[in-house]
N, C-alpha and C positions, 0 to 999 in steps of 0.2 A: 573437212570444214562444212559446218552446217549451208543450203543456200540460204538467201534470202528470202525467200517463199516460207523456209522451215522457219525462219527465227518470227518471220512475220505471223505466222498461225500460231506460234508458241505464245507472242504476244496478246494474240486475241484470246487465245484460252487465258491467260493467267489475268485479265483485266479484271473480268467478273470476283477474283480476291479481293480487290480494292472495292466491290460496290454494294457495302454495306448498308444498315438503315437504324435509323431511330426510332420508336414510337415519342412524340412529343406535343401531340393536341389530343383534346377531347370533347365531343358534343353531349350535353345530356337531353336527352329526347329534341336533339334536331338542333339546339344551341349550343353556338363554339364556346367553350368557357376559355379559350385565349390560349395562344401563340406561347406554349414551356411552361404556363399556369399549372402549377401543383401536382408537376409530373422532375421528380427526379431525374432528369439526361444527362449524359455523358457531354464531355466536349468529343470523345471519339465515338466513331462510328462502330468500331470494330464489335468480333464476336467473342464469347466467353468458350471455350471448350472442353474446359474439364467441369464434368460433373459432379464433382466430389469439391468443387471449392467453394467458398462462401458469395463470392463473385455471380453464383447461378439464380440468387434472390434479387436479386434487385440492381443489380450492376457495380458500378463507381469504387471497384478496387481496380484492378489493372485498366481499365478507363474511367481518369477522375468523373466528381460530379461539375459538370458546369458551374462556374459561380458567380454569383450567389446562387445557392440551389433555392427553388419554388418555397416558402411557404405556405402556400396558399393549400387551403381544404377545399375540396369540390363539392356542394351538397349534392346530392343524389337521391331521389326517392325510390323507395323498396320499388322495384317490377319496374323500372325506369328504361329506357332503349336508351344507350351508351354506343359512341364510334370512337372508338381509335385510333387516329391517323398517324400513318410513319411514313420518314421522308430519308433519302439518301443524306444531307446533311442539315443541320439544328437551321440553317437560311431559309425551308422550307420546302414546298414545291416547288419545283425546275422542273418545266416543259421540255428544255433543251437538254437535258441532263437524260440518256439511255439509260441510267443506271438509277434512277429517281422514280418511285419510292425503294425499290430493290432491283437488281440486274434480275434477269429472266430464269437465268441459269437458277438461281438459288432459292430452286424448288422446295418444298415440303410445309409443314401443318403452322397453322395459327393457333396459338391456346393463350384460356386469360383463365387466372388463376383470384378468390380473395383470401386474405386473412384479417380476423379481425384484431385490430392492436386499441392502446391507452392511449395514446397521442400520434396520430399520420406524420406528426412533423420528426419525430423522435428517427433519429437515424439509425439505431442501433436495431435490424433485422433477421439475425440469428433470434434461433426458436421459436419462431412463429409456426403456428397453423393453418396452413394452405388447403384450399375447397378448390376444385374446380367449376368450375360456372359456363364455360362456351369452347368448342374445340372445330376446327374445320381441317381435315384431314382431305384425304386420296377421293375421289369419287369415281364411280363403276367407268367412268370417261377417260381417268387416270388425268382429271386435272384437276390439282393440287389448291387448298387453301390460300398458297402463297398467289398462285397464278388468277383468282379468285380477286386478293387486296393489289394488286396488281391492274386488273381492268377497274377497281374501281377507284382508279388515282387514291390508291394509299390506305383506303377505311376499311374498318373491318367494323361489323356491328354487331352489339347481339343485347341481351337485358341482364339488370340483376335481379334474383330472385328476389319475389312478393317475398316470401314467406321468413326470412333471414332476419336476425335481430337489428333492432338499430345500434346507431353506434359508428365511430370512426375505422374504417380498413384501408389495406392498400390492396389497389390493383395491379398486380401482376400483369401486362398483355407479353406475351411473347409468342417470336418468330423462327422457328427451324429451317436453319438449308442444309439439305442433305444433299447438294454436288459431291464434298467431297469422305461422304460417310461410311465408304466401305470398308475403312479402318476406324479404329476408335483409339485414340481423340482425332475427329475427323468433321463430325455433325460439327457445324455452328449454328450458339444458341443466343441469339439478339433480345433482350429483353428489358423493359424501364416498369418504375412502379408510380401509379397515380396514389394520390391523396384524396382521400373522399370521407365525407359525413353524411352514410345513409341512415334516411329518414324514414318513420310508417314502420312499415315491417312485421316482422310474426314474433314468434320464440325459435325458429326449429333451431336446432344444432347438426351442421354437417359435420359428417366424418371427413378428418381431415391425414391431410400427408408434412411431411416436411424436406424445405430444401436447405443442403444439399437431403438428399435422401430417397427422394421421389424417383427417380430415376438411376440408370444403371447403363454405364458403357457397352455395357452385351444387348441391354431390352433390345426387340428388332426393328423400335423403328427409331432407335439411332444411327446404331452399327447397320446398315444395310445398302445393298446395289442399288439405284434407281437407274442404272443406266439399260434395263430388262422391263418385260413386262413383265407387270406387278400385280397378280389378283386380288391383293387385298393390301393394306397400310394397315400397320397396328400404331394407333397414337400412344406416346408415351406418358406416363402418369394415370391418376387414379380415375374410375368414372366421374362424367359429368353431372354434380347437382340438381337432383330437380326437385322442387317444391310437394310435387305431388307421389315421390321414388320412382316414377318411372324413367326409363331412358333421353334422351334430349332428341331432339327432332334436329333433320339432316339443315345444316348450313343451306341459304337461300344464296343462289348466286346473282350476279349482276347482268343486266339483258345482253353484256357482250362477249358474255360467255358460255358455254353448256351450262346448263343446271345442273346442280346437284343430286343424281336421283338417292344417295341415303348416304350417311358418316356410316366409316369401317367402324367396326366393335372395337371399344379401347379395351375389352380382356385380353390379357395376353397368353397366345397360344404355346403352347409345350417348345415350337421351333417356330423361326417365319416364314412367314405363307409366302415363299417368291417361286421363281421358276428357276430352275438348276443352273447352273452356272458351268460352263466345260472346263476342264481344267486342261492348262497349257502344255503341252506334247514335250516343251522345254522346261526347267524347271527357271523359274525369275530369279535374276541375282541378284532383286530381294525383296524384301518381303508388302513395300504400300504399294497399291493399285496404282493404275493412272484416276489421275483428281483426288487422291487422296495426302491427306498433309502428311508432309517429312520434315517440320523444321518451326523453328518461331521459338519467341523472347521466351516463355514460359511453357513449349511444347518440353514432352521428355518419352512422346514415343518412339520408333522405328524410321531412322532416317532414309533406309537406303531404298529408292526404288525398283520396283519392276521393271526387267530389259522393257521394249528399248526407252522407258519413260525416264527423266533427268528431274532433278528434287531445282525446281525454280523459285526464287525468293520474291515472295507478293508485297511484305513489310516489314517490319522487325517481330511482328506477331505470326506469319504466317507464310510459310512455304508449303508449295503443293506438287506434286508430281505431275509433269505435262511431256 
């Protein structure tokens, strides 16, 4: 029989399952344009994990949309500074809430993605054209993007390119934790899309990707260990946009964190850059790591865990190895 002490740490590892987040405000150059305004959210908080399903554009399949969903357009001027806010649930900010705007635990990168569509209100999201525009990755500190929106109560900021057409797009922001990523489907992928009508602008045309497509359960910085040190993070998906084709300059952090001295390279390398791993002297009786998922409404990975870790049930979406 487990003690008390076991079942008590079992409980504190598996909480961070439940402490999810939303992106659901946006500032355009420093003005809130309102509390769910013309941002598609979920009533649930939860993560999407397979990359292969249409659920990884913009959400609101296996977590409805809130309703009424936003109509509203956000105008936006070309080269405009944009913040992002996410909050553990759609009520907003909670001071009192540890797990508000995300639990600690659920490390890894920030990415905001545009595409440009005929109507933002138009729900139908399949075959769009996805650019990357802003990515905050790993820094040489090994503190993480997340850890980044994190000391800054929930914001993440960055611009949309001058040089972009005008025109209606959605804003893609999305959030990575990779606690429990050393199996795949394991990464959780949190992500909402804005409504926007940017204005000014140039002609360029970015090369673009598409989701699902963009990504791949093997890339390494889904599937990978964080529980090691980590030389480098490869962020997942294509380089980031820049108006002039050079590289994007590293994420600015918040005064109550390290700075960021440069973003990892989003190339991806032939294998990932981590540090070895020792393998177990015993073999595991089975095959997911501890913190990685063995279970949930729509998982269809490997249930059984690694001696001595037990497959514990976080929701109906999501069980983890602890």
């Amino acid at each position: 029989m487990r003690s008390f002490a076991s079942l008590a740490a079992i409980s504190a590892l598996a909480s961070p399952a439940f402490a999810h987040t939303i992106f659901q405000e946006l500032y355009v150059n420093g003005v809130d344009q309102g509390h769910l305004t013309g941002i598609r959210v979920p009533d649930y908080d939860g993560p999407i994990t397979d990359v292969t399903s249409n659920d990884i554009i913009c959400n609101g399949g296996i977590n409805p949309y809130h309703q009424p969903i936003s109509k509203a357009i956000i105008p936006v001027p070309a080269g405009a500074s944009v913040t992002a806010e996410w909050h553990h649930t759609l009520a907003g900010a909670d001071p009192s809430d540890p797990a508000d705007p995300v639990d600690p635990s659920h490390k890894g990168p920030v990415i905001a993605y545009l595409a440009k569509v005929n109507n933002a209100t138009d729900l139908t999201v399949t075959g769009l054209k996805w650019f990357k525009i802003w990515e905050d990755g790993m820094d040489s500190n090994q503190v993480w993007g997340v850890d980044r929106m994190i000391a800054n109560k929930g914001k993440v900021t960055f611009s949309i390119p001058e040089c972009i057409e005008a025109g209606q797009y959605l804003l893609r922001v999305e959030m990575i934790a990779l606690h429990g990523a050393s199996s795949y489907p394991g990464a959780q992928f949190y992500m909402e899309c804005a409504q926007l009508q940017i204005t000014g602008g140039g002609n360029a045309q970015p090369a673009t990707v598409s989701f699902p497509g963009a990504y791949s359960g093997t890339d390494p910085g889904i599937k990978i260990n964080i529980y090691q040190h980590l030389s480098s993070y490869t962020i997942p998906g294509p380089s980031v946009f820049s108006c002039d084709g050079s590289s994007a300059p590293a994420p600015s952090s918040p005064p109550s964190v390290p700075p960021a001295h440069s973003t990892t390279p989003v190339s991806t390398p032939s294998t990932p850059s981590t540090t070895p791993v020792s393998t177990p002297t015993n073999p595991p009786s089975g095959s997911v790591p501890q913190y990685g998922q063995c279970g949930g409404l729509t998982y269809t990975g490997p249930t059984a865990c690694q001696a001595p870790f037990t497959c514990v049930v976080s929701n109906e979406y999501y069980s983890q190895c602890l």
